[in-house]
N, C-alpha and C positions, 0 to 999 in steps of 0.2 A: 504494500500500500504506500502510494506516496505521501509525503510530509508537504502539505503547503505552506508558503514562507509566511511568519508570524507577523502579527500585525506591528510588534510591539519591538521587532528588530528593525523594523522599517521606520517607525517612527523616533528609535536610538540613534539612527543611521541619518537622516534627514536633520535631525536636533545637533548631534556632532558637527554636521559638514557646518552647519551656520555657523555653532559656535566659535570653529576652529578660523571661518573665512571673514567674518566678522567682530568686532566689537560687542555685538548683542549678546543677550543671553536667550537662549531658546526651551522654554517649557513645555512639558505634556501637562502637566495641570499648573494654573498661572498660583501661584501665593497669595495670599492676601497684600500681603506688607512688599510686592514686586513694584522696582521702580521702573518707570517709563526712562530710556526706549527699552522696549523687553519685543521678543516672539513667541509664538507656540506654534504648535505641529496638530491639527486635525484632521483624523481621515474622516474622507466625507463619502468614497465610492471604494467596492473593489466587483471588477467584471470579469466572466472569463475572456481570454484571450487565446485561447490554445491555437498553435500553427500546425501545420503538417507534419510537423516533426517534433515539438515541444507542447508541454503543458504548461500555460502561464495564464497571469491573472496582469489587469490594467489597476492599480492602485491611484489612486487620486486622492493628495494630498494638499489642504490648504494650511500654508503660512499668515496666520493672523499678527500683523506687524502694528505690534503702537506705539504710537511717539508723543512726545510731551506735551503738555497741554499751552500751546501756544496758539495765536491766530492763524498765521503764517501755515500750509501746508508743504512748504518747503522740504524742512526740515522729516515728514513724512516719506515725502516723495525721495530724498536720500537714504534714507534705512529698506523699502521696498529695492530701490537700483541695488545696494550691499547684498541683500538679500540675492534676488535674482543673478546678479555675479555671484556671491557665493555657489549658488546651483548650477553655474556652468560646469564644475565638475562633477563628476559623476556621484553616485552615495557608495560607500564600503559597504558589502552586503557578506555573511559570512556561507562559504561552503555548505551545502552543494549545489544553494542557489546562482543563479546568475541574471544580472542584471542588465536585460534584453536593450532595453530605452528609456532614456529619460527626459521629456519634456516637459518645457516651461509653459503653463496653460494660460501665463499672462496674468492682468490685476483682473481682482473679479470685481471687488465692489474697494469703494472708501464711505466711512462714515465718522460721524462726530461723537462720543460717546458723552454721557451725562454727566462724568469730569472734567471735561474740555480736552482730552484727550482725541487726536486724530485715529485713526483705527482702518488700515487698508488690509486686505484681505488676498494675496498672491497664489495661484494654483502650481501645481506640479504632479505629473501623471510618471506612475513608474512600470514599465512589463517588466515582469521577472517569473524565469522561468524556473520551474520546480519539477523536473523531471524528463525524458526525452522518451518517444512512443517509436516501439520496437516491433519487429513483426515476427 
């Protein structure tokens, strides 16, 4: 029986690359006492993807980016570009997965949040394959 890749190595994997390629700090669950600018990591989709030759699944991950609570959106829109460079590299996925594709799905939304916090919301889709079909 194959192992399908965990939700919870993906979302390690994604929270490291930022960490390591930016300034931010990247969470799975935000703290209360988190200072802005911060990120977190939510999946929002996993689909199958299986090709002719591989079993995989499309993961669909959004980066929830907030930036301090100024007027200016500026300062937003510089932590999304960090972010998005960050993810031009690939994510570290461990054996005996492999990581087919990874695209950038672009900003999906910005909002103002009821701290005056700005609050943009960045996608990123990952195939990763979990197994290869034998005849």
């Amino acid at each position: 029986m194959l192992k399908q890749f965990p939700l919870t190595e993906l979302v390690k994997a994604v929270k490291a690359k930022i960490e390591a390629n930016t300034d931010m700090k990247c969470y799975d669950v935000v703290p209360v006492d988190a200072v802005s600018p911060f990120s977190y990591a939510q999946v929002v989709s996993v689909e199958p993807a299986d090709t002719k030759t591989m079993f995989c699944k499309n993961y669909t991950i959004w980066v929830h980016v907030i930036a301090d609570a100024v007027k200016s959106s500026v300062p937003l829109y510089k932590h999304i570009e960090d972010i998005e460079e960050a993810m031009t590299e690939d994510i570290t996925i461990p054996a005996p997965y492999v990581l087919v594709m990874q695209t950038d799905e672009g900003l999906q939304t910005i909002q103002d949040e009821e701290t005056g916090e700005k609050h943009g919301v960045v996608g990123f889709s990952f195939k990763i394959s979990y197994g290869f079909k034998i005849k």
